[in-house]
DRENRORO-660878 format. One record per residue (C-alpha): residue number from 0; z, x, y. Coordinates in nm, 4 decimals. Example, Ala and Ser with C-alpha at 12.3 -4.5 7.8 and 13.67 -1.06 7.14 Angstrom:
2
seq 0; Z 0.7800; X 1.2300; Y -0.4500
seq 1; Z 0.7140; X 1.3670; Y -0.1060
END
This chain:
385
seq 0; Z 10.5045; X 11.8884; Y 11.3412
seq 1; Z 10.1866; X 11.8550; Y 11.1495
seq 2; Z 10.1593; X 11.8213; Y 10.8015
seq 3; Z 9.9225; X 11.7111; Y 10.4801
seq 4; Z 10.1179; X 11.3719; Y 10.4358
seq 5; Z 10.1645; X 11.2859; Y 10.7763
seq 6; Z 9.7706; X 11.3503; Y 10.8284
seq 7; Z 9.6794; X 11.1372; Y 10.5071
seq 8; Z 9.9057; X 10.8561; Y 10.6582
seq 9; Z 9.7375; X 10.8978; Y 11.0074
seq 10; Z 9.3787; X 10.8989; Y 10.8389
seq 11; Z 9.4930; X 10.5442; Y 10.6017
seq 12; Z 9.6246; X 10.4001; Y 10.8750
seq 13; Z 9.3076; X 10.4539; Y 11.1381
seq 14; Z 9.1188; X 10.3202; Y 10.8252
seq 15; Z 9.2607; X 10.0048; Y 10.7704
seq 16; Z 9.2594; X 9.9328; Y 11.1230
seq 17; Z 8.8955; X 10.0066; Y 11.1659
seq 18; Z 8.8261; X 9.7718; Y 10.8775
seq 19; Z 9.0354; X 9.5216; Y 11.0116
seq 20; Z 8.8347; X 9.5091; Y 11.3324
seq 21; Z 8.5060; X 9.4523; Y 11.1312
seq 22; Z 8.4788; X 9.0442; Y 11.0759
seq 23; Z 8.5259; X 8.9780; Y 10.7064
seq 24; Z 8.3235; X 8.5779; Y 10.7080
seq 25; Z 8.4184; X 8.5837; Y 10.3580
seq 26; Z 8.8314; X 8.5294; Y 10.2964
seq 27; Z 9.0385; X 8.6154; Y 9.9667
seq 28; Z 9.3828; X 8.4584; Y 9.9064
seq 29; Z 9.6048; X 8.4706; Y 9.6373
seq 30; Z 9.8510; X 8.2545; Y 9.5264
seq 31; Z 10.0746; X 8.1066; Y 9.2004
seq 32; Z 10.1111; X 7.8684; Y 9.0081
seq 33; Z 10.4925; X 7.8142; Y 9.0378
seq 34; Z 10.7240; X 7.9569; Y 9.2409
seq 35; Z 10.8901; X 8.2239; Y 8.9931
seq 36; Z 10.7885; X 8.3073; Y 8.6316
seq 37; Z 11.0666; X 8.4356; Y 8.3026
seq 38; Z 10.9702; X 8.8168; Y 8.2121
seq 39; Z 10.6437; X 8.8139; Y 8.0233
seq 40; Z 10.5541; X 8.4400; Y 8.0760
seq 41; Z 10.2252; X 8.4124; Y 8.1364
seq 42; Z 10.1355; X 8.3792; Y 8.4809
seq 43; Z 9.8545; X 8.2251; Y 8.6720
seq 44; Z 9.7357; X 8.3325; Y 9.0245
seq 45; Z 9.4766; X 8.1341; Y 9.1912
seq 46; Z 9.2133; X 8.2934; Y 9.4050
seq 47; Z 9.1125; X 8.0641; Y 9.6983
seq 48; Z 8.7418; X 8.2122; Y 9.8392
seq 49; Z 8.6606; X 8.0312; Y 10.1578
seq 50; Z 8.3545; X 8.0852; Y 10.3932
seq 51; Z 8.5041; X 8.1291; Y 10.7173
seq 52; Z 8.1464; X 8.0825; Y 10.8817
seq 53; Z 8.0904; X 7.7556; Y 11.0629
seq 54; Z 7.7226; X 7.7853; Y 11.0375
seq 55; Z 7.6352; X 8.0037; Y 10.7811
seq 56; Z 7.5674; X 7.9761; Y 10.4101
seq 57; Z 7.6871; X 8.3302; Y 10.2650
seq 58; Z 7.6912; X 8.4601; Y 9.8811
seq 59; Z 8.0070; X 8.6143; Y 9.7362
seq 60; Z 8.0386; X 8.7331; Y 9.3923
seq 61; Z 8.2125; X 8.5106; Y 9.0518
seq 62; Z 8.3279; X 8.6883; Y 8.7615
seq 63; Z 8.2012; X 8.6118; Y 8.4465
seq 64; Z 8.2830; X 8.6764; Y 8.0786
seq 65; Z 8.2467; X 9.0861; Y 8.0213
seq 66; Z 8.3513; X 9.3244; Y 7.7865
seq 67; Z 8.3226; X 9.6699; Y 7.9905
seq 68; Z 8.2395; X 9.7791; Y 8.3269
seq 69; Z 8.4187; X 9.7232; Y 8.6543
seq 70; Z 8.6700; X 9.4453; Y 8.7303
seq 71; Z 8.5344; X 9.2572; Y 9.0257
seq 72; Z 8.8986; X 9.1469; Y 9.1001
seq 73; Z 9.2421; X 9.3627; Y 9.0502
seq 74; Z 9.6246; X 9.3296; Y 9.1495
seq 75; Z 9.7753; X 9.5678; Y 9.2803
seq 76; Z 10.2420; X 9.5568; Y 9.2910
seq 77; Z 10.4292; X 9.6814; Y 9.5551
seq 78; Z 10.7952; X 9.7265; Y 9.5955
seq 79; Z 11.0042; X 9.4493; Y 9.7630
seq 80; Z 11.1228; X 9.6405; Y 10.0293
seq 81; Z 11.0672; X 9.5913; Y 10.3989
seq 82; Z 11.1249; X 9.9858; Y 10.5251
seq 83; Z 10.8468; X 10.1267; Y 10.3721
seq 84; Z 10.5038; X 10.0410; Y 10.1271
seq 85; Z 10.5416; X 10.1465; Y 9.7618
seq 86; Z 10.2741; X 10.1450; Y 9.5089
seq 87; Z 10.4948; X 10.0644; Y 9.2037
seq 88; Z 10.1471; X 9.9946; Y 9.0318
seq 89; Z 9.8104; X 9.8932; Y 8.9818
seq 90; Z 9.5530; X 9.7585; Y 8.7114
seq 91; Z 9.2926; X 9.9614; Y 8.5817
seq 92; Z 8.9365; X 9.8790; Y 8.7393
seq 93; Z 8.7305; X 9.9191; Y 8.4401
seq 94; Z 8.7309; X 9.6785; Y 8.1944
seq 95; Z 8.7826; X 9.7404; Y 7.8110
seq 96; Z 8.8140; X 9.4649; Y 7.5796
seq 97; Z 8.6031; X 9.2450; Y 7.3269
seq 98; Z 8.4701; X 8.8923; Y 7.4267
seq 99; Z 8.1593; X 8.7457; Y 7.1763
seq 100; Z 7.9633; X 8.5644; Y 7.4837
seq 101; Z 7.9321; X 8.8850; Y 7.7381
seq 102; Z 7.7678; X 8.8362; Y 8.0848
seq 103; Z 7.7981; X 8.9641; Y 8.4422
seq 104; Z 7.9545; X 8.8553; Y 8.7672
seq 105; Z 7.7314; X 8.5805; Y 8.9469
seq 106; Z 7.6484; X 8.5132; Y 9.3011
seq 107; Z 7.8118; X 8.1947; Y 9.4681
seq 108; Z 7.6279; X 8.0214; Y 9.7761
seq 109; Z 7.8975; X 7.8778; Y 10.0159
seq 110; Z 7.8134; X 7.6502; Y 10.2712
seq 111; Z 8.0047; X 7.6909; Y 10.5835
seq 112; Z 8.3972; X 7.6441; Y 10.5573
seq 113; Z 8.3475; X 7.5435; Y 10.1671
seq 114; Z 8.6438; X 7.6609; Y 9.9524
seq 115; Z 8.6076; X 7.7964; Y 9.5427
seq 116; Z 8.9290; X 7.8337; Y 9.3655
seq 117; Z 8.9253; X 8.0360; Y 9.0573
seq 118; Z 9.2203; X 8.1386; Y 8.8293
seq 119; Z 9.2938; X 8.4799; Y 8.7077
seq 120; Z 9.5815; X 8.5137; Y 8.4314
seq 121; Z 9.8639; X 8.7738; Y 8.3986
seq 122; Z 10.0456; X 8.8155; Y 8.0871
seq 123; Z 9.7980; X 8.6364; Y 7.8789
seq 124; Z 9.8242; X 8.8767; Y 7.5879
seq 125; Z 9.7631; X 8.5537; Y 7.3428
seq 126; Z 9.4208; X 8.5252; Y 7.4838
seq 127; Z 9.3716; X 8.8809; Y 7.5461
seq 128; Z 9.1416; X 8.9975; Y 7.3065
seq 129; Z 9.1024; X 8.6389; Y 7.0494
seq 130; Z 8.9430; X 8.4058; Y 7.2895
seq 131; Z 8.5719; X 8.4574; Y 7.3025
seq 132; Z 8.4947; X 8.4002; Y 7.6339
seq 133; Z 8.8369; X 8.4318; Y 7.8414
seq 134; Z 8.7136; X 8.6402; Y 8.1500
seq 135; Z 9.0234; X 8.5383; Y 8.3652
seq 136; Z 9.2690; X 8.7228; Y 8.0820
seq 137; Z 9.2518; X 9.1110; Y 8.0988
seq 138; Z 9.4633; X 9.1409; Y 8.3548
seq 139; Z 9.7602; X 9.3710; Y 8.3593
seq 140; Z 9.9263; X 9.7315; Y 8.4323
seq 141; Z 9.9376; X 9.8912; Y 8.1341
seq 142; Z 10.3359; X 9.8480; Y 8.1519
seq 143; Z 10.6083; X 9.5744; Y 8.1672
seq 144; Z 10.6582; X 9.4256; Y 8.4828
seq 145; Z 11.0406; X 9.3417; Y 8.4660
seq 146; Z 11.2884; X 9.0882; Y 8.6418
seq 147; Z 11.2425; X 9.1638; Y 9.0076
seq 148; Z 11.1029; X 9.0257; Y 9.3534
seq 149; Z 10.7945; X 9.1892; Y 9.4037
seq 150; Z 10.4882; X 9.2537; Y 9.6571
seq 151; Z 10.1103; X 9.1306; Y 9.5054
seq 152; Z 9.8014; X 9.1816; Y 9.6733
seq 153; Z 9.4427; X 9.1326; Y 9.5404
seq 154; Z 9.1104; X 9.3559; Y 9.5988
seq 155; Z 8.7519; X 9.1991; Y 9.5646
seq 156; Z 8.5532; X 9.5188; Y 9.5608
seq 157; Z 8.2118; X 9.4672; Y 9.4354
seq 158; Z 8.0403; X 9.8363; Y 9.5116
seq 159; Z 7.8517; X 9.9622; Y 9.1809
seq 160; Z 7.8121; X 9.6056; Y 9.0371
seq 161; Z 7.4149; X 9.5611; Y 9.1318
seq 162; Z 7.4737; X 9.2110; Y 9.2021
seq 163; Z 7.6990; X 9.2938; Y 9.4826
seq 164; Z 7.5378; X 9.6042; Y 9.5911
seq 165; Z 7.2322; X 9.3203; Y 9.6835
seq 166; Z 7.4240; X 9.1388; Y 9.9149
seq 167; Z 7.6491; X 9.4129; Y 10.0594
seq 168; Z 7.6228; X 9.7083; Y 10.3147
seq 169; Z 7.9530; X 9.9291; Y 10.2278
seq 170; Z 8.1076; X 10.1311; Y 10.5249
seq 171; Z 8.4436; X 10.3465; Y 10.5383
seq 172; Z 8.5878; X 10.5598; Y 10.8261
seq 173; Z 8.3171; X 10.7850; Y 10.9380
seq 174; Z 8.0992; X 10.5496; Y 10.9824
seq 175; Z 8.0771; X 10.3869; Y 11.3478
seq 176; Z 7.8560; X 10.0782; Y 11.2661
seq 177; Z 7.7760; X 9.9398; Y 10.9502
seq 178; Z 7.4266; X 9.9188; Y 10.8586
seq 179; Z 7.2325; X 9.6207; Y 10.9996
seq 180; Z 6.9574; X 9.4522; Y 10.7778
seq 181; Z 7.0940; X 9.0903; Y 10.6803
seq 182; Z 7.3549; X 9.2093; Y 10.4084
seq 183; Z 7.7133; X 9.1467; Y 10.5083
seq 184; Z 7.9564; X 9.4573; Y 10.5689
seq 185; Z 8.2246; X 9.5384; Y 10.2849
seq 186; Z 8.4577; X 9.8124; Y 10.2741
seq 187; Z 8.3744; X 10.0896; Y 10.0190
seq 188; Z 8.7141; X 10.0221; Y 9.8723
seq 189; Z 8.6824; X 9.6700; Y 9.8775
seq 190; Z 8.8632; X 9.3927; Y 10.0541
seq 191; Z 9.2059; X 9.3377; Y 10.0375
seq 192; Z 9.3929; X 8.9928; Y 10.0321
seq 193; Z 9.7171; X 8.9403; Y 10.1805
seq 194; Z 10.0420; X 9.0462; Y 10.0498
seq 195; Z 10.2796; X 8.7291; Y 9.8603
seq 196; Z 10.5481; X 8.7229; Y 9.6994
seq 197; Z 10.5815; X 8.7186; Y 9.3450
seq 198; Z 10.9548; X 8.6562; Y 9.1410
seq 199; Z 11.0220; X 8.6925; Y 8.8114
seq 200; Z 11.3793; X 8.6085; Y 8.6311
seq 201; Z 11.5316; X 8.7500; Y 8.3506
seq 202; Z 11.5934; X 8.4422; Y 8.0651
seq 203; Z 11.9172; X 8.4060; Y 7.8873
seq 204; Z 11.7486; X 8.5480; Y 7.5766
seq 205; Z 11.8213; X 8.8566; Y 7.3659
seq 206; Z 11.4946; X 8.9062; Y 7.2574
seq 207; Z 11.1899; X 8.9048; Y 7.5149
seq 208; Z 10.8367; X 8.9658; Y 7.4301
seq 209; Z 10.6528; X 9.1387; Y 7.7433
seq 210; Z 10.2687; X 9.2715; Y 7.6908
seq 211; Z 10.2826; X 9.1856; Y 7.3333
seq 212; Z 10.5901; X 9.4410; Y 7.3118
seq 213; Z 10.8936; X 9.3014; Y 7.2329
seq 214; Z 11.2304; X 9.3977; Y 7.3248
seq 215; Z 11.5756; X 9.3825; Y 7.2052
seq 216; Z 11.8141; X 9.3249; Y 7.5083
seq 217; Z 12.1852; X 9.4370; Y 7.4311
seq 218; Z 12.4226; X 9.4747; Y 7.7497
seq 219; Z 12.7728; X 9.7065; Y 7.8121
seq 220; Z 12.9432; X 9.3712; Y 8.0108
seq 221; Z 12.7810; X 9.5525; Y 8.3339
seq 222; Z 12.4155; X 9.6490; Y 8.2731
seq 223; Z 12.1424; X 9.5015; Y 8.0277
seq 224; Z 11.9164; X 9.7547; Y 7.8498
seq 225; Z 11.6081; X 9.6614; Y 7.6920
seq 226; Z 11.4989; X 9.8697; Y 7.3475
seq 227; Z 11.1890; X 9.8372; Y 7.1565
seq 228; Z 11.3832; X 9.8484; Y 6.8323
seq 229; Z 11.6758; X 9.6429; Y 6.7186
seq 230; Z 11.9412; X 9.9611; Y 6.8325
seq 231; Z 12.2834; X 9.9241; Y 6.6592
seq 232; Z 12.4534; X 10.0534; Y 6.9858
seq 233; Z 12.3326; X 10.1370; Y 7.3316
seq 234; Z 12.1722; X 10.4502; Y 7.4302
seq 235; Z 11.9794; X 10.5770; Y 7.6467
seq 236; Z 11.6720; X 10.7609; Y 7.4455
seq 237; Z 11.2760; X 10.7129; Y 7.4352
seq 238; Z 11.3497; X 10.3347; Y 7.2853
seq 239; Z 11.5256; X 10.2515; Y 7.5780
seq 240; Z 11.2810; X 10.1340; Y 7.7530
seq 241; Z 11.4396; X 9.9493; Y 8.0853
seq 242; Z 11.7345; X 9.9354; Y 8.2066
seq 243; Z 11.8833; X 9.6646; Y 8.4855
seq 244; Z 12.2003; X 9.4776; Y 8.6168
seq 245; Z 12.0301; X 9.1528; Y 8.6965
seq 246; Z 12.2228; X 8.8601; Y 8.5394
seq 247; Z 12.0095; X 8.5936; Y 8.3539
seq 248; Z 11.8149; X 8.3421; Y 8.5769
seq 249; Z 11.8366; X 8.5745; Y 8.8719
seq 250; Z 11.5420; X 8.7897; Y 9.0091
seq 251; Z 11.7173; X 8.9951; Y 9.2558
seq 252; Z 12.1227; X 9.0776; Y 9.3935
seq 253; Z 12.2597; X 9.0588; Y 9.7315
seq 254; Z 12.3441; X 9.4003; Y 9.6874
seq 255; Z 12.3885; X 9.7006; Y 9.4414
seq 256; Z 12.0802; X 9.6276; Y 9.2171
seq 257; Z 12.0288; X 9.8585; Y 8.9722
seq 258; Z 11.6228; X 9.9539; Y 8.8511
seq 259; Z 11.5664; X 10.2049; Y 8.5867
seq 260; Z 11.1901; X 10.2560; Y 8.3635
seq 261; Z 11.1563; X 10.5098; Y 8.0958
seq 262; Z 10.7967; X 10.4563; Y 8.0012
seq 263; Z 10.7147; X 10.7761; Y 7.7409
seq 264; Z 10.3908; X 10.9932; Y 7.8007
seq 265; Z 10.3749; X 10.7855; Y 8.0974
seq 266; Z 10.6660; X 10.7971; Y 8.3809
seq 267; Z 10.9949; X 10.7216; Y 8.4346
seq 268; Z 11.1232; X 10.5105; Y 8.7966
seq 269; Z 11.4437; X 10.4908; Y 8.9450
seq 270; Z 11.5301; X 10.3004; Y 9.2362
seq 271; Z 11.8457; X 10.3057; Y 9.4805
seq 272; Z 11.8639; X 10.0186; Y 9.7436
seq 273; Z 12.0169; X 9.9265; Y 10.0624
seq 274; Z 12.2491; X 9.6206; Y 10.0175
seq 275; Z 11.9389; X 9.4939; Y 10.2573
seq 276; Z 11.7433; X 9.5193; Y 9.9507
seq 277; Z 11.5171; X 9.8014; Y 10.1100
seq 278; Z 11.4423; X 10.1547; Y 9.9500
seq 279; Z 11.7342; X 10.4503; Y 9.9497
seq 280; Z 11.5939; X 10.6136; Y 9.7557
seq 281; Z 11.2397; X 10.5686; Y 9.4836
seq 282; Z 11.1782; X 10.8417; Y 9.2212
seq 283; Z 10.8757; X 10.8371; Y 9.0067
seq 284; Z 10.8821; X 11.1180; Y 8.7599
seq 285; Z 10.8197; X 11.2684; Y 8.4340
seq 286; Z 11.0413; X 11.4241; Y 8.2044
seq 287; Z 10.8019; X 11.7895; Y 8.2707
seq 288; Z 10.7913; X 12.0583; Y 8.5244
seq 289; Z 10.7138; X 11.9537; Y 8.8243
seq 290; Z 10.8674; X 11.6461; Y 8.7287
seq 291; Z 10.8128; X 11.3786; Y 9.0726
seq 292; Z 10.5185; X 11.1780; Y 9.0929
seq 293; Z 10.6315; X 10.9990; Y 9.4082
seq 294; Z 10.9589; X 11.0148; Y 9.5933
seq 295; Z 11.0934; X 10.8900; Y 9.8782
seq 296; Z 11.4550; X 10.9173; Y 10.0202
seq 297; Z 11.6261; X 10.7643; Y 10.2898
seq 298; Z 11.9846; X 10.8671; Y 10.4611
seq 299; Z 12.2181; X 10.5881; Y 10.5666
seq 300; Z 11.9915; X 10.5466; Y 10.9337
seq 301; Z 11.6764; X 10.4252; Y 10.7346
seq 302; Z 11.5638; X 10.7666; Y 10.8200
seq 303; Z 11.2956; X 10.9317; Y 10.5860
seq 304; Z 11.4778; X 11.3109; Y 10.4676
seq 305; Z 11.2691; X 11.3853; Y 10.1373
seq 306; Z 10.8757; X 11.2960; Y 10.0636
seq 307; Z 10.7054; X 11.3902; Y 9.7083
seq 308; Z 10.4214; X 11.2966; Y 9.5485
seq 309; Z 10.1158; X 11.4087; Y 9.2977
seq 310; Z 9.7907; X 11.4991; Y 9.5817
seq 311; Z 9.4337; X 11.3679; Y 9.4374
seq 312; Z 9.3829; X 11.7250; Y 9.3384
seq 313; Z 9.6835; X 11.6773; Y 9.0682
seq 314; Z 9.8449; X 11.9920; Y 9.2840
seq 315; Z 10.2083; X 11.8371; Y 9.4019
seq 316; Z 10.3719; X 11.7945; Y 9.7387
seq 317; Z 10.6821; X 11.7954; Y 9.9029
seq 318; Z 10.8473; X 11.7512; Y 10.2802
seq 319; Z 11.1965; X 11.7264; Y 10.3206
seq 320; Z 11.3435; X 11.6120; Y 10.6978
seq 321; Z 11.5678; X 11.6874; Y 10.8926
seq 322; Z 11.8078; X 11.3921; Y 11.0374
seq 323; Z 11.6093; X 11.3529; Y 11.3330
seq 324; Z 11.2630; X 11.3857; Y 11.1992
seq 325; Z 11.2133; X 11.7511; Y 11.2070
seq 326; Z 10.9938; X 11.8932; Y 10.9194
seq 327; Z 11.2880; X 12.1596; Y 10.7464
seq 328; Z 11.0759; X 12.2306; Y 10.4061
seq 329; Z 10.7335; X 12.1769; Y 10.2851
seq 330; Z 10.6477; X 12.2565; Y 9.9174
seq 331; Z 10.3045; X 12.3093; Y 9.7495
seq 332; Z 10.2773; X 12.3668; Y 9.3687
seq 333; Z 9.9845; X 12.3866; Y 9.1701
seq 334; Z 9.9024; X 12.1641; Y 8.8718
seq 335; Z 10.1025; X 12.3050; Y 8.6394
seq 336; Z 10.3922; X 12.4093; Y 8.8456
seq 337; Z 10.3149; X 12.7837; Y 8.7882
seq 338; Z 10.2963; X 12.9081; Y 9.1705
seq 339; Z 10.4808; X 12.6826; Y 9.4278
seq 340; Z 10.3986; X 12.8055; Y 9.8134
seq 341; Z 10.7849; X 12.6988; Y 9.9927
seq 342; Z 10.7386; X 12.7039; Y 10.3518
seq 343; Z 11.0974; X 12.6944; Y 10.5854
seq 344; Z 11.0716; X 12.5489; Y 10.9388
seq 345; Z 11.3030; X 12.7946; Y 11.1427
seq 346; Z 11.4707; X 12.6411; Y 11.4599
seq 347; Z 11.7308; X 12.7541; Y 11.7241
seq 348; Z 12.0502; X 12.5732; Y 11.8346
seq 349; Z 11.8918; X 12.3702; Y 12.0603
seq 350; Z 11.6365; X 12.2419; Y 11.8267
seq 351; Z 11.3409; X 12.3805; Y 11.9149
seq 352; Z 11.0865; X 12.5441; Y 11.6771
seq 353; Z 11.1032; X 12.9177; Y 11.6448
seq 354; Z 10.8884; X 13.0386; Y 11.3125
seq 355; Z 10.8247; X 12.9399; Y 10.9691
seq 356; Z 10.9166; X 13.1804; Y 10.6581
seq 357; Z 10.6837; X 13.1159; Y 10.3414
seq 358; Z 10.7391; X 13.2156; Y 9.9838
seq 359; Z 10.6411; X 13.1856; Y 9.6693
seq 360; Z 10.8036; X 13.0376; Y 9.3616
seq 361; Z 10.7450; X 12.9846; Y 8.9788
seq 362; Z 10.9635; X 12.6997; Y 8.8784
seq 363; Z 10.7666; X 12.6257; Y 8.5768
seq 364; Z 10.6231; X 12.7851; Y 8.3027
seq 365; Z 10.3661; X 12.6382; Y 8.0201
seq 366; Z 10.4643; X 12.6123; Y 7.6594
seq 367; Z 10.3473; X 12.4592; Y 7.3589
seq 368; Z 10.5304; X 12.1294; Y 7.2470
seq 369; Z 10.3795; X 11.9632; Y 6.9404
seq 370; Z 10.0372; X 12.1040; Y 6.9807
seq 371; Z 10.0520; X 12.0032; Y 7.3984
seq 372; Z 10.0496; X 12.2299; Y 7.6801
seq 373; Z 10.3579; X 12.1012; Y 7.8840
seq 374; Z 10.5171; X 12.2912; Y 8.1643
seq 375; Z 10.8965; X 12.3178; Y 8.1661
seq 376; Z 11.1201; X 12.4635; Y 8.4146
seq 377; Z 11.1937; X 12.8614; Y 8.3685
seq 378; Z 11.5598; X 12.9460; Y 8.2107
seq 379; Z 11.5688; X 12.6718; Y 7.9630
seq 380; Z 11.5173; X 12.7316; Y 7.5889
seq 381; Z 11.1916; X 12.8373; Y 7.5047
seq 382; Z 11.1993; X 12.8347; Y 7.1083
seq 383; Z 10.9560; X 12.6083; Y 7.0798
seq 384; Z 10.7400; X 12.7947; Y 7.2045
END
């Protein structure tokens, strides 16, 4: 049975594989400096640009030192696991930050098979903002990427840069054939590297120092929680920030790994593997009503029974399966949660479809909460208000 998600996954996937029939002369690959990194070490990834072409000189864009406007080059992290593509997250595209010597991206010539290798830096909070020229530094996601084996890709997307509007004709889906009059074909959401693998350890310290955060590790004998304040015992409120059972020197278990975020005003993850290491079960969420920004869940087949996530419109979404695939529930909710439209797949013994009941909900209502709209769910207590 048709629905929203399944459509949007059917439209992404035709779209990558029309882009991946269009010949990309110019290649982006990504690579590290070592083969695993400590939590909040700075790390290096090295961004080998080759001309593919055996007979043509073509021009591909260099970064240069910049204090706003649009990253030429951004990472992108996706989960580990192997039954299905999370987004855990991804750097912000524009570029905010204060350099003394500001420029713009240049164009490279390369001659036919010639290589550049340029470095990009993760982590590099030291040279973040206090190095006058350090272009390759102002890279990260806005949160702490903790002990973990992880997924990295790289996108080169030069659209709204003029430089690389010069040189490039930009094409998505609907269109059949790019445009033909001597600039080379890019698509509109730039081009994507391939995916490696990127590990990071926990240390043996008790005190770690991640995005220029630092944070005080204490541990229960089983689990290690990290706090941004120096807690006298454990808990679990807003300065508990992560949560893990990953021994030092390790990056991942063979089984029973335990993943928990609490980023505030931000979002919260939670993650339940397989002793396979893939995805059970992913939450991203907020602590307000509707609370999931993404969700998936899996049942002890590998089979997908719940999908949730936050549409482009900000309304939200959910599906939940049936064992064998069938569509049993499909949720929208506006922004706020106010009005939820439930739709129930009806079917007879055998399985086959026989109608669909739809009603409508109001799980949430909007209060006030120090001078912010928030939306909580109905039959809690309202004095705040």
């Amino acid at each position: 049975m048709k629905h929203s998600a399944t459509l949007l996954l059917f439209v992404l996937s035709i779209k990558l594989s029309w882009a991946s029939l269009i010949y990309q002369p110019i290649g982006f690959t990504l690579s590290t400096a070592k083969e695993w990194y400590y939590e909040g070490e700075k790390i290096t990834f090295l961004i080998t640009i080759t001309n593919q072409d055996k007979e043509r000189t073509l021009p591909v864009l260099l970064p240069h030192s910049q204090n706003t406007g649009q990253k030429l080059f951004y990472l992108s992290v996706y989960d580990k696991a192997n039954n299905t593509l999370v987004l855990r997250y991804s750097e912000n595209k524009q570029l905010i930050r204060m350099v003394n010597d500001t420029g713009s991206v240049t164009i490279k010539y390369l001659k036919p098979l010639e290589q550049v290798v340029i470095p990009i830096y993760f982590n590099d909070f030291e040279n973040y903002t206090n190095f006058p020229t350090q272009n390759a530094s102002p890279h990260h996601f806005g949160v702490p990427l903790f002990a973990g084996i992880y997924k990295i890709n790289l996108t080169y997307n030069p659209k709204g840069i003029p430089a690389g509007d010069s040189i490039y004709n930009y094409y998505d889906i609907f269109e059949k054939v790019p445009k033909v009059n001597g600039k080379q074909a890019m698509p509109s959401n730039g081009q994507l590297s391939p995916m490696i693998e990127l590990k990071i350890k926990r240390s043996t310290d008790t005190l770690s120092c991640i995005n220029g955060q630092n944070y005080y590790i204490k541990t229960d004998g089983n689990r290690y929680y990290y706090f941004t304040e120096n807690v006298d015992k454990i808990t679990t409120d807003a300065r508990c920030i992560h949560i893990t059972n990953l021994p030092a020197e390790t990056c991942s278990l063979p089984k029973g790994e335990y993943f928990y975020n609490q980023f505030p005003d931000q979002f919260n993850e939670y993650i339940e593997r397989f002793d396979d290491g893939d995805i059970r079960e992913y939450r991203k969420f907020t602590n307000w009503c509707p609370e999931y920004l993404y969700t998936e869940r899996y049942n002890d087949f590998k089979q997908k029974i719940n999908y949730e996530l936050q549409l482009p419109d900000k309304r939200f979404y959910s599906v939940v399966y049936h064992q064998d695939g069938r569509t049993a529930k499909e949720t929208y909710c506006s922004e706020d949660g106010t009005l939820c439209t439930v739709t129930t797949y009806i079917y007879n013994k055998k399985d086959e479809f026989l109608r669909k009941r739809t009603e409508q909900i109001e799980p949430c209502s909007v209060v006030i909460i120090d001078n912010k709209k928030r939306s909580v769910k109905r039959g809690i207590n309202l004095e705040r208000n």
